[in-house]
C-alpha atoms as one frame of an Amber mdcrd trajectory, in Angstrom:
protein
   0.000   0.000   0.000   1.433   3.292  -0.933   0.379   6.236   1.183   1.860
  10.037   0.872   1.772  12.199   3.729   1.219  15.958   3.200   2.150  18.505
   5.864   0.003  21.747   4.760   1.322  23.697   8.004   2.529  27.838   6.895
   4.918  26.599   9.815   8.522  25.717   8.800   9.419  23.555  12.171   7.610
  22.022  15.263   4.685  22.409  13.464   1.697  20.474  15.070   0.722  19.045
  11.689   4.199  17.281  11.226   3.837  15.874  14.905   0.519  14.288  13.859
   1.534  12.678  11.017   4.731  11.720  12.655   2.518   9.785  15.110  -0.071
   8.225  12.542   3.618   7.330  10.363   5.564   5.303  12.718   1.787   2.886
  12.844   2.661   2.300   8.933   4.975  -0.092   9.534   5.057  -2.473   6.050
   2.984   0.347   3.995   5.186   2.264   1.485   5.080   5.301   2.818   6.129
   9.043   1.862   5.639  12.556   3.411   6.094  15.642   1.430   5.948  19.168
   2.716   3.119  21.461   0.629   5.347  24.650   0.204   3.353  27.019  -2.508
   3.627  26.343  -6.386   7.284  24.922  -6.286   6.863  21.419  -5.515   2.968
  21.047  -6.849   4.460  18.648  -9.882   6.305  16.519  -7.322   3.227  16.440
  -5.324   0.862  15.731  -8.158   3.085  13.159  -9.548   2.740  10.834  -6.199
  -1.028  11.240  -6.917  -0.651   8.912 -10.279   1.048   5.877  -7.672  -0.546
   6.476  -4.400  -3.716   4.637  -2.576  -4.268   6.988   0.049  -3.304  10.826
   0.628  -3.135  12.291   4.659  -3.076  15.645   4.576  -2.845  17.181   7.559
  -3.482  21.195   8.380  -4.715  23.969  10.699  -7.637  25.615  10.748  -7.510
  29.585  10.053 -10.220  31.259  10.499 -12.548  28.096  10.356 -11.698  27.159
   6.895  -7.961  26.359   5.133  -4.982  28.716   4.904  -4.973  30.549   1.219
  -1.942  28.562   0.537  -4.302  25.033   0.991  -7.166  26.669  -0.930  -4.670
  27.584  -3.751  -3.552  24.003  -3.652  -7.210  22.438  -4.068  -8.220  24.215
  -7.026  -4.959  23.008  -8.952  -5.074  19.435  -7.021  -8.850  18.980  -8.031
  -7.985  19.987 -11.758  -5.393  17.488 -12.222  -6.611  14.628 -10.752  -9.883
  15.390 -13.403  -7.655  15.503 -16.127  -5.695  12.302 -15.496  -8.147   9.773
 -13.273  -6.338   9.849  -9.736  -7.912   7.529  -7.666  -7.075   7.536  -4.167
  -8.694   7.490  -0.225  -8.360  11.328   1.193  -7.634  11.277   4.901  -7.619
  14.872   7.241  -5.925  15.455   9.930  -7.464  19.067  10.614  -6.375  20.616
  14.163  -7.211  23.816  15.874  -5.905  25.927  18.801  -9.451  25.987  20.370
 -10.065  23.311  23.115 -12.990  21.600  21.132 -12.241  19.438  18.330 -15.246
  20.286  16.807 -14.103  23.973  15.764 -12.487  21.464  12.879 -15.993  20.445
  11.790 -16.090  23.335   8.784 -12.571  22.866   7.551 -13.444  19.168   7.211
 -16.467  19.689   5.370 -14.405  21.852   2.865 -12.019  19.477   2.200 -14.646
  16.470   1.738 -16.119  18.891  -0.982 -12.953  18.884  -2.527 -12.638  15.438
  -2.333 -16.312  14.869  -3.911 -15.555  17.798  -7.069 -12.423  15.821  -7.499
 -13.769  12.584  -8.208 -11.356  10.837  -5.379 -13.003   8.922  -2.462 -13.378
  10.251   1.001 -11.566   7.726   3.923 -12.002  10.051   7.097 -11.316  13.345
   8.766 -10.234  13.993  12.608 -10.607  16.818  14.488  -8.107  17.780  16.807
  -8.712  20.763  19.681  -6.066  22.050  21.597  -3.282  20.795  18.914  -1.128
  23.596  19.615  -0.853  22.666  23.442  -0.766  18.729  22.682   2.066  19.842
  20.539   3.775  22.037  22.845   4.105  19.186  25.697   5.832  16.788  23.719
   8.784  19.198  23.845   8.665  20.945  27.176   7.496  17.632  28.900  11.123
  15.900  28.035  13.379  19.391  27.961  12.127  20.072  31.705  12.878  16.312
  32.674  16.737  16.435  30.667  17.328  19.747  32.510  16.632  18.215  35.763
  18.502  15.031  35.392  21.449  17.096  34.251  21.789  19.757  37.267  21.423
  16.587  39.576  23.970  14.870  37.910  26.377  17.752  37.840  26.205  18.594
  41.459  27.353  15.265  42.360  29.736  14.794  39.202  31.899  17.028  41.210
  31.896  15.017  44.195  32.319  11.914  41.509  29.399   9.962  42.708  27.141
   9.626  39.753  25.318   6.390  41.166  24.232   8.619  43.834  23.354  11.298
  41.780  21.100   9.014  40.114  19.608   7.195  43.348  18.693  10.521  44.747
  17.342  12.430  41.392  13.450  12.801  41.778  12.184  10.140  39.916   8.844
  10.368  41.148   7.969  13.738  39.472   9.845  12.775  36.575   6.758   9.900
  36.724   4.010  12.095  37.530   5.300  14.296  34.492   5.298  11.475  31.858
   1.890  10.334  33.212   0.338  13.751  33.165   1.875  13.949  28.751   0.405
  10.110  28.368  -3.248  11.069  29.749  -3.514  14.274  28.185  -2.341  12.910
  24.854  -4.174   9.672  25.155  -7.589  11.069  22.978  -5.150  12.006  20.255
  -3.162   8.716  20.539  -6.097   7.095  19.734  -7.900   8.685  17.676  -4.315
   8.140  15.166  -4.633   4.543  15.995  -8.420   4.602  14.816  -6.682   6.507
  11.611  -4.211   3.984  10.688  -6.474   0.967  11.342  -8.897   2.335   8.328
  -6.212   3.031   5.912  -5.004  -0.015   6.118  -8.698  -1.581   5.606  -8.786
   1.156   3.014 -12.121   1.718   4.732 -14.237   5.145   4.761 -15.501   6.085
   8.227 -17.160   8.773  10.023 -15.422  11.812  10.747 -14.490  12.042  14.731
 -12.680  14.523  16.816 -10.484  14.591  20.166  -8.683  17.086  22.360  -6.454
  17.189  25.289  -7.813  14.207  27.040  -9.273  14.439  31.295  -8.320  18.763
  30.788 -10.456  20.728  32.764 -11.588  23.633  30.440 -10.344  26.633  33.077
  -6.840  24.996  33.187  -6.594  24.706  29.478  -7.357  28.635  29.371  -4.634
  28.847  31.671  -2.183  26.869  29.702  -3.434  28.276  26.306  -3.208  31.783
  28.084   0.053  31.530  29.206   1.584  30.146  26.478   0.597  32.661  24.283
   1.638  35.779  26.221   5.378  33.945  26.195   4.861  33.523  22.196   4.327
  37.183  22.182   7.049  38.250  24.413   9.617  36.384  22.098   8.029  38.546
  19.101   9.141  41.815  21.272   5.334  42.271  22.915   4.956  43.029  26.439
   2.097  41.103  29.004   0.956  45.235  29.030   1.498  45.799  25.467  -0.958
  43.036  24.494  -3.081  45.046  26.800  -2.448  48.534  25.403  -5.343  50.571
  22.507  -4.570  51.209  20.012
């Protein structure tokens, strides 16, 4: 089975998107398997020409402003005119993901690209939704950094006194635990719902479209999360917590 993964992120690294199909990839084991990166006009005909081979597509993308980014829309009108003029016949599968903590804000972007799929002439598989990507995203990386960090100031304190088996008898293992469980349950929904993924394109089934989030998260401590992280995003772009405040 030959399946090409498309990453339709505007984002050039650590993009959510890529993390999904990362996931839903490493479940292809035995498939044929290749993931391209959709990056304007200049690599449409290398795109296109996996079309002519492939039995599935994944494309995976954000949602902006409940619908695709222009880039995606571009894309569409130029995908769904050249798989009319030469016969592509393949299974569509969406990975659609949003910032907001419901996975349903994904609903409209999935209904766009079905319509593609159906003006195109190719066959819908199935779409997931997936609310609060950007945090699900963000704790893969912070969960692990934190947890290296620690480790390495414990270790280095008694690297001096060249005792590293008690440097690792007495490092904190416990919260290093509680932080891996915390990643596992909130990621769980998304874990999944990938699983559920890969189990129909291997059937090369069509299914219902179905959405997730960040799994046993209390909506007010999302909004803290989500809240927080974004007020750090903006002070590394040069805005201050008051300037995000401040009229205009």
């Amino acid at each position: 089975m030959k399946i090409l993964f498309l990453n339709a992120s505007p984002k050039r690294i650590f993009s959510a998107s890529q993390y999904f199909i990362d996931l839903l990839k490493i479940q292809m084991v035995g498939c044929e398997t290749n993931t391209l990166k959709l990056a304007e006009e200049k690599n449409y005909d290398q795109i296109f020409g996996q079309f002519k081979v492939i039995d599935a597509l994944v494309i995976a993308l954000p949602v902006y402003v409940d619908g695709v980014p222009s880039h995606v829309l571009k894309f569409l009108i130029d995908a769904e005119k050249f798989c009319k003029e030469n016969d592509c016949y393949f299974k569509l599968y969406v990975i659609s993901n949003c910032g907001f903590f419901e996975g349903k804000q994904c609903k409209n972007e999935l209904t766009i690209m079905r319509s593609f799929c159906t003006a195109a002439g190719l066959e819908w598989g199935a779409g997931v939704g997936i609310g609060g990507a950007e945090m699900l995203s963000v704790l893969r990386l912070t969960g692990p950094i934190i947890e290296i960090v620690r480790l390495l100031i414990s270790l280095s304190v008694f690297i001096l006194g060249n005792n590293v088996v008690e440097g690792l008898g007495n490092y904190n293992w416990i919260a290093t635990i509680i932080s891996m469980s915390i990643f596992l349950v909130f990621s769980s929904g998304l874990f999944f719902s990938l699983y559920k993924m890969q189990r129909n394109i291997r059937r090369n089934r069509s299914a219902v479209d179905f959405y997730t989030g960040v799994t046993l998260c209390p909506r007010p401590l999302f909004t803290i999360f989500a809240c927080g992280y974004w007020v750090i995003r903006a002070a590394f772009h040069g805005t201050s917590v008051w300037g995000l405040y401040k009229k205009n």
